[in-house]
C-alpha positions as CSV (number, residue, x, y, z in Angstrom):
1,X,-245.4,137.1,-95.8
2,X,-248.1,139.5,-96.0
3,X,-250.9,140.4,-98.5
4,X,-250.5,144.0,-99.8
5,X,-253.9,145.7,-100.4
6,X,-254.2,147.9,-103.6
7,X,-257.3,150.0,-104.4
8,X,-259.6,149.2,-107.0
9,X,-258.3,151.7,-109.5
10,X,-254.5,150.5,-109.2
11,X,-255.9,147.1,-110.0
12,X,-258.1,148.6,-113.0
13,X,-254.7,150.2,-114.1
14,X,-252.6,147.1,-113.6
15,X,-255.0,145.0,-115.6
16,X,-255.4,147.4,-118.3
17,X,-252.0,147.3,-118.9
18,X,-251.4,143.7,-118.2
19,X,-253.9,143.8,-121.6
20,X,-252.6,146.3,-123.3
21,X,-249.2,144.3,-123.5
22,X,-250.9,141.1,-124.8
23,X,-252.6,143.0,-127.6
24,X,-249.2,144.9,-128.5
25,X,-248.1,141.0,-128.4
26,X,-250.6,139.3,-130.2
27,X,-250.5,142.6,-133.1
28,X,-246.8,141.6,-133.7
29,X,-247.2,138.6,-134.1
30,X,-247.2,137.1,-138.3
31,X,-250.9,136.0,-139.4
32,X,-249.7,132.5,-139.6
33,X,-248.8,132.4,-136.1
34,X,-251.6,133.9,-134.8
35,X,-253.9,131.5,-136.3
36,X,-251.9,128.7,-135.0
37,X,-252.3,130.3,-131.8
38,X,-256.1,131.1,-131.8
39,X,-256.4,127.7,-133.1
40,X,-255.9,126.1,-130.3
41,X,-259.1,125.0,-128.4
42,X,-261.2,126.2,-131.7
43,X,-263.8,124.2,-133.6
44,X,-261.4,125.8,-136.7
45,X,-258.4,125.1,-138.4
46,X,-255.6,127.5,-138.5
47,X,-256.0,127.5,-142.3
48,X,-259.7,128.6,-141.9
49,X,-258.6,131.4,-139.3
50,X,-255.5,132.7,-141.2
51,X,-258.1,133.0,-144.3
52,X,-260.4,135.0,-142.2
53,X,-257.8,137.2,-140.2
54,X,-256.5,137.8,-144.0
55,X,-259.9,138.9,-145.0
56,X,-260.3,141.1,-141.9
57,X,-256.6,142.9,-142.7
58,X,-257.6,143.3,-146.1
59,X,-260.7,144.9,-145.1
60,X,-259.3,147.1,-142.0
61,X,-256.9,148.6,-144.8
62,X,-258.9,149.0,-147.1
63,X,-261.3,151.3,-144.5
64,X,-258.6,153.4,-143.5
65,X,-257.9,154.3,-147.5
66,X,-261.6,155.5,-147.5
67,X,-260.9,157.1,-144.1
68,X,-258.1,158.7,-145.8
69,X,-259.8,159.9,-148.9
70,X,-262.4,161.5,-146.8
71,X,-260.5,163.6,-145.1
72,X,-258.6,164.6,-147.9
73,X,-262.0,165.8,-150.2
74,X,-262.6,167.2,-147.0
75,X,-259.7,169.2,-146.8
């Protein structure tokens, strides 16, 4: 068997998208799960990190309602 050689910029490409697919995973997945998951290994409970991963939804929404509002007084 031999070692096939790829140039740095395939690998770039193959590892962005190798990361890409883990965020498009790890974005479907429900809050509860992911806390469970992140949990793992973490000096915090899953109920601490689904109460912070709530807060951070919470907030993330409610910046793209300002974003939202802003373009439409600018409009």
């Amino acid at each position: 068997m031999s070692a096939q050689v790829i140039t740095r910029d395939e690998a770039i490409r193959n590892a962005r998208a190798a990361l890409d697919a883990a965020r498009r995973r790890r974005d479907s997945m429900p809050i509860r799960q992911a806390a469970e998951a992140a949990a793992i290994g973490s000096t915090k409970t899953a109920d601490e990190i689904e109460l912070i991963l709530r807060r951070l939804h919470r907030q993330a929404a409610a910046q793209r309602g300002q974003g939202e509002q802003q373009l439409a007084d600018a409009a």
